[in-house]
C-alpha positions in Angstrom: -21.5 -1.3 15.2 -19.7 -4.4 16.8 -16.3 -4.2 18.0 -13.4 -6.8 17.9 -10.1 -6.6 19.3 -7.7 -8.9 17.2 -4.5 -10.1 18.3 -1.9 -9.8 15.3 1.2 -11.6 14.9 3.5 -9.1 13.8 6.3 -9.6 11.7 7.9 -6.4 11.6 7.9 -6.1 15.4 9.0 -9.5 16.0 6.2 -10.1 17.9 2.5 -10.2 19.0 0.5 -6.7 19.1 -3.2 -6.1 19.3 -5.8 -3.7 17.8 -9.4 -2.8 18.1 -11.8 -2.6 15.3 -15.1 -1.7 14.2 -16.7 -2.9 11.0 -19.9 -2.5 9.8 -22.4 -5.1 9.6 -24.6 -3.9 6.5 -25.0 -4.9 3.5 -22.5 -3.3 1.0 -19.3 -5.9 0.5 -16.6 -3.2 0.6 -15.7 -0.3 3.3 -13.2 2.8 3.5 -10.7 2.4 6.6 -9.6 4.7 9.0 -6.5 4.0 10.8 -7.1 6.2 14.0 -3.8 6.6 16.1 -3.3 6.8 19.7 -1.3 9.5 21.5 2.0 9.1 24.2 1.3 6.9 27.1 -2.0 5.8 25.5 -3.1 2.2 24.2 -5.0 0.7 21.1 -8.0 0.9 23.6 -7.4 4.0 24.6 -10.4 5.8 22.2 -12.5 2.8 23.1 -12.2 4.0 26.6 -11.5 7.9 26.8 -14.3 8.8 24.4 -17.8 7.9 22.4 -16.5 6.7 19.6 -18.7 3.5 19.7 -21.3 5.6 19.4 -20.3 8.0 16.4 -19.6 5.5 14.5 -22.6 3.5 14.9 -24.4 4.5 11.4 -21.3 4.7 9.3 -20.5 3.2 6.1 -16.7 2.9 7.8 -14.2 0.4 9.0 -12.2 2.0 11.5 -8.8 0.3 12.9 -7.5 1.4 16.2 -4.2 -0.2 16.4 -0.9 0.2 19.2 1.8 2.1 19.2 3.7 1.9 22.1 5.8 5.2 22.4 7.1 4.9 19.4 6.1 8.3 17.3 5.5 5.1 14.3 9.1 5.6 13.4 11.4 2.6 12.5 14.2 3.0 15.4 17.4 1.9 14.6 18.6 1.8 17.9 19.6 -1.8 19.3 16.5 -3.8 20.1 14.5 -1.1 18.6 11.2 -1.9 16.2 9.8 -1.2 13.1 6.7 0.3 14.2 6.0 2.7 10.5 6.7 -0.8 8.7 4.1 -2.9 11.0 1.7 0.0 11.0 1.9 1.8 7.6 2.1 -1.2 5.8 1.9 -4.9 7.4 -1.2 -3.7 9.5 -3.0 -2.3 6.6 -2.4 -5.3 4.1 -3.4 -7.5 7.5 -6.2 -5.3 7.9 -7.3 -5.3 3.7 -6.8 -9.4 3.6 -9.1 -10.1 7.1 -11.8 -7.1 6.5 -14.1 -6.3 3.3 -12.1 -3.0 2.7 -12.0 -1.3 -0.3 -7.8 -1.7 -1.1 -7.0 1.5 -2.7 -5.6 4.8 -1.5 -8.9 6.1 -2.2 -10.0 3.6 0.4 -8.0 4.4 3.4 -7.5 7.4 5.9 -5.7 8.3 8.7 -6.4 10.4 11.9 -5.0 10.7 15.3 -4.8 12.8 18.5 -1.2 14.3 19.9 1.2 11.8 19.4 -1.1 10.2 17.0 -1.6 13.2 15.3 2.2 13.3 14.5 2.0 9.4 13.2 -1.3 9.8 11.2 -0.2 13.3 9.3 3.3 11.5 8.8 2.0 8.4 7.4 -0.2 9.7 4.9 2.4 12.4 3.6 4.8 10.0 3.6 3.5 7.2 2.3 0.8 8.9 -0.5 0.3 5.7 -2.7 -1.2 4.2 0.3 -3.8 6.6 1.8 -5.4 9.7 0.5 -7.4 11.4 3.0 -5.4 12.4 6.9 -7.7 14.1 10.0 -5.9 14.9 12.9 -7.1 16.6 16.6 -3.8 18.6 17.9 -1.1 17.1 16.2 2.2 17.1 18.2 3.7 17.9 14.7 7.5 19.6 15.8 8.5 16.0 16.5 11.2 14.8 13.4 11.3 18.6 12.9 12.6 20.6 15.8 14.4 19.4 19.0 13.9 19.9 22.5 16.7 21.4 24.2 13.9 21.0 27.9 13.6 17.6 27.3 17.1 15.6 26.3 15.4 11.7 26.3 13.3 13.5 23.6 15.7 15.4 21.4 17.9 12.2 21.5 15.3 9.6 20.9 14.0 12.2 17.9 17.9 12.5 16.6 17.7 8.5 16.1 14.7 7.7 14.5 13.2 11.2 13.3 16.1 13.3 12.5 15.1 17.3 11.7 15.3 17.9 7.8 14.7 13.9 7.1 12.5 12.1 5.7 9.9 12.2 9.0 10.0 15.8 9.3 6.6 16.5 8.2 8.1 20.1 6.9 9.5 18.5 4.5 6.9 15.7 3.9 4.7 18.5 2.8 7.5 20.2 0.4 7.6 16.9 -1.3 3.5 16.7 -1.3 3.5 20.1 -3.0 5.9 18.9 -5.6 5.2 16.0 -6.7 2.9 14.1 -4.8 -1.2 13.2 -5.4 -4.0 15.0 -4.3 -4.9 14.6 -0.6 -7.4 15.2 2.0 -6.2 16.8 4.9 -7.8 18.3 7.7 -6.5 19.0 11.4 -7.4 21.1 14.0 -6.7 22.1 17.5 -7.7 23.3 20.8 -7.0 27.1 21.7 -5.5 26.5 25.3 -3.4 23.6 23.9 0.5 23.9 24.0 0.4 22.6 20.7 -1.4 25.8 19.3 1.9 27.6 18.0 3.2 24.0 16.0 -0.5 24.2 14.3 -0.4 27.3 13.9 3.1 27.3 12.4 2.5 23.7 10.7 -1.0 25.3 8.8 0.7 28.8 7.6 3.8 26.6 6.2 1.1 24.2 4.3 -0.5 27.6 2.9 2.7 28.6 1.8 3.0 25.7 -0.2 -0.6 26.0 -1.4 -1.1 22.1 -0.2 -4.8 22.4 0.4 -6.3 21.5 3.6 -8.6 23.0 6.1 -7.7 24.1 9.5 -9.8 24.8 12.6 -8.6 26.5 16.3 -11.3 25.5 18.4 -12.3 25.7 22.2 -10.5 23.7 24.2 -7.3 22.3 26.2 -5.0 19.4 25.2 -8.0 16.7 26.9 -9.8 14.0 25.8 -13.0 16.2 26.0 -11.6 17.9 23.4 -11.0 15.0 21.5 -14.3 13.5 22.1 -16.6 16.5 21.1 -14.7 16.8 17.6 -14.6 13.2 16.7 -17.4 13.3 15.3 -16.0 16.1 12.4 -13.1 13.8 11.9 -15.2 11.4 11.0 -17.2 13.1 8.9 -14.3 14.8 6.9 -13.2 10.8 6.6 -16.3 9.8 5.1 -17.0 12.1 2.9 -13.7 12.3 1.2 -12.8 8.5 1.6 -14.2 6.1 -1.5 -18.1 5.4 -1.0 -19.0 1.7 0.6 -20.1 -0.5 -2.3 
């Protein structure tokens, strides 16, 4: 499956951004999407590099959309000279994305996933913005940020105060209370690593989803916080994307 990195004009950031995308070259007019999100310190070409994805997705009936992120946990930061990266990424990247690509333009057409950092964005944006996507896999979510602070790491807790408050409307906690309420059905998978630091969040983040009986699956697997691990369970993300995303046509 070819690959094409696009350079995108954004409006929301007030500036020029980039991201890498795969789209199939069969027949069928229309594809799912999969928004797959990059974690801290990484780039939009950061899968392209650190694992096989090329080659997992070769086959698939799938446009995939690797797009950057900066630092930014995809929060809107209201700080001085701070962006809009959940506008340009929730929303102006995937109506850019639905008017350059054959995608199929529905909920039931689009998916996120995401590793670490990415894992935060990806669960985040599909709880929190429902009428736009339907199906979320994640690989060790970072999933305390916008819900609990670091006291060990002040540059954290204060940039998390400003854009991701505990208890608002980030805090994927209380995403998931408003899911169980009153929100669609949803896909949702996520799994991680059990010699990742992450493994108590999961952990926690997977027995507060059963206790709002939000159906999902969750997996502890073998593995560290590495892009080995990443790379040897891309290929269940995805598969949980397809088979739960609308069928090319």
């Amino acid at each position: 499956m070819p690959l094409s990195t696009i350079e995108f004009d954004s409006t929301a950031l007030g500036r020029k951004t980039n991201f890498n995308v795969f789209v199939p070259d069969g027949g069928k007019r229309h594809y799912p999407v999969l928004y797959v999100q990059h974690g801290l310190g990484d780039t939009f070409a950061t899968f392209c590099d650190r694992t096989d994805i090329q080659q997992c997705v070769e086959g698939l009936e799938l446009i995939v959309v690797m797009p950057d992120a900066g630092e930014s946990w995809f929060c809107n930061d209201p700080r001085p000279d701070g962006l809009a990266w959940e506008d340009h990424l929730a929303i102006e990247l995937v109506d850019h994305v639905d008017a350059s690509f054959p995608t199929i333009a529905t909920r039931e057409g689009r998916g996120q996933a995401g590793f670490s950092m990415g894992g935060y964005g990806a669960m985040m944006f599909a709880m929190k913005h429902p009428a736009r996507f339907s199906v979320v896999s994640v690989n060790a979510g970072s999933f305390a940020f916008g819900h609990e602070l670091r006291p060990d790491r002040p540059e954290r807790s204060a940039m998390m105060q400003a854009v991701a408050p505990p208890g608002g409307p980030s805090d994927l906690w209380v995403l998931a209370e408003k899911l169980a309420t009153d929100g669609p059905s949803m896909a949702i998978r996520f799994d991680v690593g059990r010699s990742d630091h992450l493994l108590e969040i999961n952990r926690r983040f997977h027995g507060r989803l059963e206790e709002l009986d939000v159906a999902h699956q969750y997996e502890e697997v073998e593995g560290g916080h590495q892009w080995v691990y990443v790379n040897r369970q891309l290929p269940t993300t995805l598969r949980f994307a397809v088979e739960n995303l609308a069928d090319a046509r």
